[in-house]
C-alpha positions, 0 to 999 in steps of 0.5 A: 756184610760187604757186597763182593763179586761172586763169579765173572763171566764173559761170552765170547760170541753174543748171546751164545755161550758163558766162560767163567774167569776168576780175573778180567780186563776192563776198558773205558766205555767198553766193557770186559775185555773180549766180551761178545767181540763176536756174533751170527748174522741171521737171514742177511745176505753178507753186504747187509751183515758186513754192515751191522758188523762195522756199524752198532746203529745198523744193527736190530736184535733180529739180525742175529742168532741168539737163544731168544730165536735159536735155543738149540743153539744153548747147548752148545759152547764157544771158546776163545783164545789165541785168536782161534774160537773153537765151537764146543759140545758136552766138552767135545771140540767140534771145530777149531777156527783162526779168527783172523781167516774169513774162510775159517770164519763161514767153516764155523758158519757152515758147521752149525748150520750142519749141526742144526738145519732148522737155523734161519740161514745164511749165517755169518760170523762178525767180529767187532772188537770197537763196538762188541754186539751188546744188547745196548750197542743196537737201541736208541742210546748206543753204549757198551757195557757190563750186566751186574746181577745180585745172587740174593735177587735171583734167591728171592725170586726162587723163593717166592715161586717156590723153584730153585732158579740156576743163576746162570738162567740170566748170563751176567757178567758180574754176580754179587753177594752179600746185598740185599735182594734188590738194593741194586736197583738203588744204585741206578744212576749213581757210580760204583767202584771195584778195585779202583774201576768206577762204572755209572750204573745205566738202567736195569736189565729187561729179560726176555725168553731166554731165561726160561732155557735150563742151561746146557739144554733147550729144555724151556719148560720154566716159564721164567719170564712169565713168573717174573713179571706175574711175581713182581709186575716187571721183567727185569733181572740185573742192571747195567754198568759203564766202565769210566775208566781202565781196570783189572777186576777180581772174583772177591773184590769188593764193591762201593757204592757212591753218590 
């Protein structure tokens, strides 16, 4: 059975929210075109987060608003197009900004903090379209990249725990079908390739409290994390890839692995 791309999402603003495209964009070195170009500042006064928004080594995973330290925040939805990001609800648009207006941009900053006051304020938006804000472009090797995760992984877990476990608990970019659970781990420092794109697989991916949100909801009851690591003693979900070159990507492709 081949292993073929089952969804593809991207998240316009980090950690945030999740769009599903049947097609993207892939650039070298920098992942899926228009992925995670934008985030929230967190407890920073501006000069600090005009900073971190122009320079990934400034940057720690606490300067920002993610799920980890907001969960209200994950029923909420972000769109981007046109150069306008629009801030949704239940399917309802709550504000509508042009990303290329800084006093649009604090509107946006300044609704959320209306909607949800227990938020750690001020709030910015960054915008980064060189060096997007990725989990991997604030450690000790700076990288853009793409998270690839296998559904029947996600499958063995649920069994084993006895849960039915949605997928998109785990945000990837890119879920795969028709591997073994598991098998990719195998792939760690090797090469793929899908439709002619080829990426270094880097590592896997560490989780941390955020899987435990339902989706849509800040309902945390599942302590997912906590039954990773108790069902396989780690706490890893998924692994991450580089693209090495330029490339289109579609829902069906499939994938090759190399040596």
């Amino acid at each position: 059975m081949s292993c073929l791309i089952s969804s593809i999402n991207y998240s316009p603003v980090k950690s945030l929210s999740f769009e599903s495209v049947n097609s993207c964009e892939i650039k070298k070195d920098l992942g899926i075109l228009n992925d995670r170009i934008f985030a929230f500042s967190r407890g920073i006064e501006i000069e600090k987060a005009q900073l971190i928004e122009k320079n990934p080594n400034e940057r720690k995973l606490n300067n920002f608003l993610t799920l980890k330290n907001s969960p209200v925040l994950n029923k909420y939805n972000f769109i981007f197009n046109d150069n306008k990001l629009r801030l949704m609800l239940h399917g309802k648009e709550l504000i509508s900004i042009s990303t290329n207006n800084k006093e649009q941009s604090q509107l946006l900053s300044n609704m959320l903090i209306k909607l949800e006051g227990s938020l750690i304020k001020p709030i910015s938006l960054l915008q980064n379209t060189a060096f997007p804000f990725f989990d991997t472009t604030h450690s000790d090797k700076v990288f853009n990249s793409i998270s690839l995760i296998n559904l029947n992984s996600i499958e063995d877990f649920g069994k084993k725990i006895n849960q039915t476990i949605e997928h998109q608990r785990f945000r990837g970019n890119l879920y795969v079908k028709g591997i073994d659970a598991w098998e990719e781990y195998n792939w760690i420092e090797k090469t793929i390739s899908i439709n002619n794109i080829f990426f270094k697989v880097e590592r896997r991916i560490p989780r941390c409290v955020a899987i435990n949100l339902k989706p849509q909801t800040d309902d945390n009851a599942l302590n997912l994390l906590q039954l990773l690591k108790k069902t396989y003693n780690h706490f890893d979900m998924g692994i991450y890839l580089r693209p090495l070159n330029d490339g289109k990507i579609e829902v069906g492709n499939k994938i090759k692995t190399n040596q």
